[in-house]
C-alpha positions in Angstrom: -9.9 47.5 -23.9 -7.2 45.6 -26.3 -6.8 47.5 -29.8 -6.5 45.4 -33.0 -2.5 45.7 -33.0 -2.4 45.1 -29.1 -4.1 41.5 -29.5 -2.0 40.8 -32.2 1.2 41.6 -30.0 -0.2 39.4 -27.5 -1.5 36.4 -29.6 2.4 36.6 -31.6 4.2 36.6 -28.3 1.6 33.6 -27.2 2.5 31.7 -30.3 6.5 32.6 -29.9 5.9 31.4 -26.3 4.3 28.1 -27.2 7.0 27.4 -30.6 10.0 27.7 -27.9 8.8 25.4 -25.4 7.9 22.3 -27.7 11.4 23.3 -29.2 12.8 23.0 -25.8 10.9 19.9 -24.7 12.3 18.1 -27.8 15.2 18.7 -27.7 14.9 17.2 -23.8 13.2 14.4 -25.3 15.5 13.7 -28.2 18.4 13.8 -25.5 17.1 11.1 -23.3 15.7 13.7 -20.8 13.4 12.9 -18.3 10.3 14.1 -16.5 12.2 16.4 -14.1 13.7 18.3 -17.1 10.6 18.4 -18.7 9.0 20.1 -15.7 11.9 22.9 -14.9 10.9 23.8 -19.0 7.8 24.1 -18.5 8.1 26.4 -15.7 10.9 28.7 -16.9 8.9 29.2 -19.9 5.6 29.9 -18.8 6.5 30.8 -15.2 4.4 28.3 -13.9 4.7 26.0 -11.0 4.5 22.9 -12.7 4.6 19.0 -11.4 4.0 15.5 -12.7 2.4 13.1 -10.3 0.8 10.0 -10.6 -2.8 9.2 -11.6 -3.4 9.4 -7.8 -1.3 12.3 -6.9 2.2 11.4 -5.8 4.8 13.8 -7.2 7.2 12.4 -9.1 9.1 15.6 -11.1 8.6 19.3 -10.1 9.5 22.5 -10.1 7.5 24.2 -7.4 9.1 27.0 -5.3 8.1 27.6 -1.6 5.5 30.2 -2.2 3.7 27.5 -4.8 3.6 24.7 -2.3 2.1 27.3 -0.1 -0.5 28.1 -2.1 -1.3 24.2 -2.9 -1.2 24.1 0.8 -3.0 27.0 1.5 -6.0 25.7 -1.1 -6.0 22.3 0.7 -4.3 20.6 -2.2 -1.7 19.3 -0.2 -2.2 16.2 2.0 0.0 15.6 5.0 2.6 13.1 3.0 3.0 15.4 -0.2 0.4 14.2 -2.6 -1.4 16.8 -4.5 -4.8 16.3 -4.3 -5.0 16.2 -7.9 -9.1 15.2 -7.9 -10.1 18.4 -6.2 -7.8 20.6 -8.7 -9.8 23.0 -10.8 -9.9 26.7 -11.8 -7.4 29.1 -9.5 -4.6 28.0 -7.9 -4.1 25.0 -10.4 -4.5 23.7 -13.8 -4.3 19.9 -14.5 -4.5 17.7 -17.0 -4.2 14.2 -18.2 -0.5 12.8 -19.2 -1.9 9.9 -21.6 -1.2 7.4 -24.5 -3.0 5.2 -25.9 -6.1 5.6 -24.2 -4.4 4.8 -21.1 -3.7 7.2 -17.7 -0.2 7.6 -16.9 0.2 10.5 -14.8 -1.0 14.5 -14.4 0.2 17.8 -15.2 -0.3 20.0 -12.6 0.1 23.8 -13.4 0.3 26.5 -10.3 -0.5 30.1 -10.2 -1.7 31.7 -7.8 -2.7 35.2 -8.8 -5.2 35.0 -11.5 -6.4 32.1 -14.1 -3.8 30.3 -16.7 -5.0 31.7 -20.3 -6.2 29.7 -22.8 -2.7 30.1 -24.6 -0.6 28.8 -22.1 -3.3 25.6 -21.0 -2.6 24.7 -25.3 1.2 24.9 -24.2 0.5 23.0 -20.9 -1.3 19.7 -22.8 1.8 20.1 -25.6 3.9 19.4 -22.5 1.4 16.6 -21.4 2.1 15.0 -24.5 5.8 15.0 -24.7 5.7 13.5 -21.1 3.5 10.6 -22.4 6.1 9.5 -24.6 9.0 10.0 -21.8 7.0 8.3 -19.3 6.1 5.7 -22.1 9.3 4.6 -22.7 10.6 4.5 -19.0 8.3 2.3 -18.2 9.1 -0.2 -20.7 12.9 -0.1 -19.4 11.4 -0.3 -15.9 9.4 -3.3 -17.0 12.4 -5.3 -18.2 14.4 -4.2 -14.9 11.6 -4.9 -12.4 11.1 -8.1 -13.8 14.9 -9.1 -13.3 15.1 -7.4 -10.0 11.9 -9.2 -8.7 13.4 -12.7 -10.1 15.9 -11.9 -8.1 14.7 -10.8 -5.2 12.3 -13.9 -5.3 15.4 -16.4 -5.3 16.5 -14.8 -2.3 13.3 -15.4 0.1 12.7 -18.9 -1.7 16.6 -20.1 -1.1 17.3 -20.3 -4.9 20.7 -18.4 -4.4 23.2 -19.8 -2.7 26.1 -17.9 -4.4 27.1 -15.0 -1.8 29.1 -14.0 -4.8 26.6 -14.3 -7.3 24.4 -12.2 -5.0 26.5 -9.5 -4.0 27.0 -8.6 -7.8 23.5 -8.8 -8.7 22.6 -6.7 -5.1 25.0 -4.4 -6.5 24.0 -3.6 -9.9 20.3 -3.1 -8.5 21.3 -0.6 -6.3 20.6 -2.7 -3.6 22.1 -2.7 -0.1 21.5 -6.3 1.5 23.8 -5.8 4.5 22.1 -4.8 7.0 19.5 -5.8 9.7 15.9 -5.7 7.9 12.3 -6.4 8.3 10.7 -8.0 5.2 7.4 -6.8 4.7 4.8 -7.5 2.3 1.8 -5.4 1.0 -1.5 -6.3 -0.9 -4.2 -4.4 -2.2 -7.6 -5.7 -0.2 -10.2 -7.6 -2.5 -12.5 -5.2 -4.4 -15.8 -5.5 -3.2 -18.6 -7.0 -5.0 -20.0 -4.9 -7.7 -23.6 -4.4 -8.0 -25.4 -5.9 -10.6 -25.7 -3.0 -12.9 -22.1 -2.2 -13.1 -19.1 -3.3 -14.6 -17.1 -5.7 -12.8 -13.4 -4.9 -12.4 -11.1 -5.6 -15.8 -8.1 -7.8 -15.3 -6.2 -4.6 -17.2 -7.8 -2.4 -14.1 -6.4 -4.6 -11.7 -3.2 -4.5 -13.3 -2.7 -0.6 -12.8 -3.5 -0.7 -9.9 -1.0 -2.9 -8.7 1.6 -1.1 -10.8 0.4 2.6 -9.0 1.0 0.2 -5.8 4.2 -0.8 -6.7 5.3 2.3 -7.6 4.3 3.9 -4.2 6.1 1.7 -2.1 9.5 2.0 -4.7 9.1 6.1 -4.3 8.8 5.6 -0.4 11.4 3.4 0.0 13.4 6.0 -1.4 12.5 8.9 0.6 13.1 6.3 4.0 16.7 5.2 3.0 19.0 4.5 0.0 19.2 0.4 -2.1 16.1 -0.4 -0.5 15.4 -3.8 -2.5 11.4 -3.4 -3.2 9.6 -5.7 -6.1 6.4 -6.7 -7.3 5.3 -10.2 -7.1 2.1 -9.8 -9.0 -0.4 -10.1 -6.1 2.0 -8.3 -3.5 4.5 -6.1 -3.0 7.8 -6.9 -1.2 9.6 -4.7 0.4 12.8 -5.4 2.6 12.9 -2.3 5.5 16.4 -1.9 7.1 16.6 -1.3 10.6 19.8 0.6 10.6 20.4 4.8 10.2 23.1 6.3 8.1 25.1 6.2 11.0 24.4 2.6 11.8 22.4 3.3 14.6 19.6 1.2 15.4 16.1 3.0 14.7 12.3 1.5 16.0 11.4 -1.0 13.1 7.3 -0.7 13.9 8.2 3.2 13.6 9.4 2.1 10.1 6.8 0.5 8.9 4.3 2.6 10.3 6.0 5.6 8.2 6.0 3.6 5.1 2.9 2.7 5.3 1.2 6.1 5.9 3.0 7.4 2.9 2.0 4.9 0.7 -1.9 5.5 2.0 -1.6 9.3 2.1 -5.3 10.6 2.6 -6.7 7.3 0.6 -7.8 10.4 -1.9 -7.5 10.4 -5.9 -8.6 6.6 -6.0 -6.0 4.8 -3.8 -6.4 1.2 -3.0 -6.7 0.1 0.7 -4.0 -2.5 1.8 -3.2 -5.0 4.5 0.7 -5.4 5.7 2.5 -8.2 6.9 5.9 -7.6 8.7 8.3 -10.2 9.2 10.2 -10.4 12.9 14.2 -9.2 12.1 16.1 -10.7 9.3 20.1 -10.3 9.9 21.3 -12.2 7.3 20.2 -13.6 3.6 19.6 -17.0 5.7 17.2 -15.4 7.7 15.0 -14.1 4.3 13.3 -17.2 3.6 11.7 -17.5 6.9 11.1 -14.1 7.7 9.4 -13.8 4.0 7.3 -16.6 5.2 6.5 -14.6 8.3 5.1 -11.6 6.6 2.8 -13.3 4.1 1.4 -15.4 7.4 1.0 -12.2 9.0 -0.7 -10.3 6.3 -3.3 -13.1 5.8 -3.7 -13.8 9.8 -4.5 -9.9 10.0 -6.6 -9.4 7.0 -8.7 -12.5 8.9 -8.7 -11.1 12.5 -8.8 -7.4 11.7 -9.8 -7.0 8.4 -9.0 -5.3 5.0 -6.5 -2.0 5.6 -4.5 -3.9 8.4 -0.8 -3.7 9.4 -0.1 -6.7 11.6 3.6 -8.0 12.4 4.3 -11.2 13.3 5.9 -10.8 16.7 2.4 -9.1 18.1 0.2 -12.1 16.6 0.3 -13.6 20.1 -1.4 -16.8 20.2 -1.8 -16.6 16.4 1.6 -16.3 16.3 1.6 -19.8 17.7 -1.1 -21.0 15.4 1.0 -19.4 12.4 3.5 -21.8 12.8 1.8 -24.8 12.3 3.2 -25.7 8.8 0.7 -24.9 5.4 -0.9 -27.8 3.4 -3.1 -30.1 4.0 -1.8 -32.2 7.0 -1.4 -28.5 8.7 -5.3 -27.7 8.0 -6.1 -31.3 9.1 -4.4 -31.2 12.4 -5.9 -27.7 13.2 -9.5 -29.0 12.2 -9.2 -31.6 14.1 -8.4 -30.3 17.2 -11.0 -27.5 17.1 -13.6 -30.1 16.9 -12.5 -32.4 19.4 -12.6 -29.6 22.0 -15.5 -27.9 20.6 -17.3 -30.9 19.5 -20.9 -29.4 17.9 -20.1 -25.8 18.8 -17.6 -25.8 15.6 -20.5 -26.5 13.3 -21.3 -23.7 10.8 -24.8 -23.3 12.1 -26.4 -20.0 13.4 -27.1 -21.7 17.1 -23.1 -22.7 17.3 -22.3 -19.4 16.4 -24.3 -18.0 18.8 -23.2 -19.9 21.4 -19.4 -19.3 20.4 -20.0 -15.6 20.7 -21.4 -16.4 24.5 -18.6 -18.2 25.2 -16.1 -15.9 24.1 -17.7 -13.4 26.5 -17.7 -15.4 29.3 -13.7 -16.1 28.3 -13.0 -12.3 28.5 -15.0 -11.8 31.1 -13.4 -14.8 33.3 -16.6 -16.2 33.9 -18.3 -13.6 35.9 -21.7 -14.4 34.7 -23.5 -10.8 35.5 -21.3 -8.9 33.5 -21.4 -11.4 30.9 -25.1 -11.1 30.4 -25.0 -7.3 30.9 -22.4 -7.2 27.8 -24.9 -9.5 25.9 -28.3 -7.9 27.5 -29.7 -10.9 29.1 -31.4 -11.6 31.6 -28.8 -13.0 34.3 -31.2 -16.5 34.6 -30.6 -17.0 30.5 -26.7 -16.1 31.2 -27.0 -19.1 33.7 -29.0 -21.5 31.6 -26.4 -20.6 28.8 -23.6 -21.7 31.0 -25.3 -24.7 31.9 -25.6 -25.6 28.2 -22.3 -24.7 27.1 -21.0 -26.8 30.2 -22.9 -29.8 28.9 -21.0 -29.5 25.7 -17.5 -28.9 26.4 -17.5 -29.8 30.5 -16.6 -27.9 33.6 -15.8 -24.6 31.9 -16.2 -22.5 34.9 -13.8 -24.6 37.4 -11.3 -25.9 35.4 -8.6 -23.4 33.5 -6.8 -25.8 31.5 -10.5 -26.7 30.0 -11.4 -22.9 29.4 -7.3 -22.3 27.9 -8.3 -25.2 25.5 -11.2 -23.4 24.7 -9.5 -20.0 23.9 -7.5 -21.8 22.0 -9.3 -23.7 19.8 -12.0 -20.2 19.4 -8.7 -18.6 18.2 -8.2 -21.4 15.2 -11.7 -21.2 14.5 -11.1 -17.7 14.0 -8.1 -17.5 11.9 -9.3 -20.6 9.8 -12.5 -19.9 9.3 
């Protein structure tokens, strides 16, 4: 048991402890430091593991040795891209708490030690930190703000032919960091539609929206970096683009799917700590800045094409849309839509009515299409009887014509089930 005089050693050496660090973090503060000093302060002082993440987990300053990302591992706090699991943090190995201002989430503290609790003392000294953070990462991302809006301006020129200055590029390339010589794959990145809320609850703020697209935004910025150096990346407001090279440090061709497929499991991680899901579009090769603009235009017609065909959470690239990729092409606007309506119901007739039997029928008649026509397994796929198979076939041949002896009628068909897919 403590004695009088050995509490009050502790609870002075406890209060020295705490006075030195917020001296330490303002000085760091005062001198324009950032997060990552912040962090190595926080641990030397408290001998703490200590790391910033984002809302969502994704580290963004640390100073964790070895034996503390083993113990995050060891805890399951690690998921397989790095992110801390900071939702399932509480009591030992970790500490975490909120890095806030003004009511509003910007990051987490996240404390490790692995042998015993973090007193009382040193969680005081741990939300002092939190707060000196707030006002570093508050003031970064008002910097940022002003930069990402030039960069994206800029960036936007480039894939909507605005620039024509190679000049005028190659200086403002340069000051972003940005390395535009080189082989890339654009690729653009949305956060899926929230679904509908139910009627008791609150339906998503605009400001909600908003930070999600910035965590977003962010994500793919911090894995571009980890991937390769003067990655351009920007936010568009409803997307993120994102120009992939396709070349090594060595200038060695690497697997562009391989690319994307890493950037897009690290921005998804584990979906944990409140992550969005997102659909991709990827763009075929770009060589040059002439190539943006159409391969921009290939990504967003990707991402929606997929989102359509496969869903929320899809990566599709352009050079695997196959027929769609055909379909893709067909310009936007009206006079596009038109021409694609229009042949959909003049070799569907009826069946391209929005009506419960037409879609029935459709789904028959795709089966029959991947099937080739055999008729049993057609109505095994679709449990009928074989005699309803047949009178199905008869009706659908009424409708469209000799479906089952002529293939340029059937490729017609497939076609035109195909638009009807993608435009809905």
């Amino acid at each position: 048991m403590l004695i009088t005089g050995d509490r009050e050693e502790l609870a002075s050496a406890a209060l020295a402890r705490i006075d030195a660090l917020h001296s330490g973090l303002t000085q760091i503060a005062l001198e324009g430091g950032n997060l990552d000093g912040i962090a190595a302060e926080v641990s030397r002082v408290l001998g703490l593991g200590v790391a910033f993440t984002s809302t969502d987990g994704r580290v963004r300053a640390e100073a964790l040795t070895d034996d503390d990302r083993s113990t995050l591992e060891t805890h399951h706090l690690l998921d397989p891209t790095g992110r801390i699991r900071v939702e399932r943090i509480g009591g030992v190995p970790a500490y975490t708490t909120r890095v806030a201002a003004g009511g509003v989430d910007l990051a987490r503290l996240v404390a490790v030690r692995a042998d015993e609790p973090i007193p009382d003392d040193d969680v005081h000294a741990l939300e002092r930190a939190a707060a000196i953070a707030a006002l570093l990462i508050t003031r970064e991302a008002a910097v940022s703000a002003v930069e990402n809006k030039y960069q994206g301006d800029f960036l936007r020129d480039l894939l909507l032919r605005r620039n024509v200055d190679a000049a005028y590029v190659a200086e403002h390339a340069s000051t972003f960091g940005w390395d535009l010589d080189r082989p890339v794959v654009v690729v653009t990145a949305e956060i899926d539609p929230a679904p509908d809320t139910a009627p008791d609850e609150e339906p998503v703020s605009s400001t909600q929206r908003r930070q999600w697209q910035e965590r977003f935004s962010a994500a793919w910025r911090q894995v571009g970096d980890t991937l390769a150096s003067g990655i351009p990346s920007a936010d568009f407001s409803s997307e993120v683009v994102v120009l992939l090279p396709l070349l090594e440090g060595d200038g060695e061709p690497v697997d562009g799917h391989g690319v994307v497929r890493r950037a897009v499991t690290a921005v998804a991680g584990d979906k944990g700590g409140g992550r969005r899901p997102f659909s991709v579009g990827v763009s075929r090769v770009a060589h040059s800045l002439d190539d943006l603009p159409g391969a921009y235009a290939q990504a967003r017609r990707a991402v929606e094409v997929g989102r359509r065909v496969s869903g929320g959470g899809s990566t599709t690239f352009f050079d695997q849309l196959g027929l769609h990729r055909l379909i893709a092409l067909i310009p936007e606007g009206p006079q596009g839509d038109a021409e694609l309506r229009s042949f959909v119901h003049d070799v569907l007739g009826s069946l391209a009515e929005a009506t419960t039997e037409a879609a029935d029928l459709r789904e028959t008649l795709q089966v029959l299409l991947d099937t080739n026509f055999n008729v049993a397994e057609a109505a095994r796929l679709q449990f009928f009887h074989y005699n309803t198979m047949r009178y199905r076939v008869s009706k659908l041949e009424r409708l469209l014509g000799p479906l089952s002896t002529d293939p340029h009628l059937r490729l017609d068909v497939a076609v035109a089930l195909r638009v009807l897919e993608i435009t809905g």
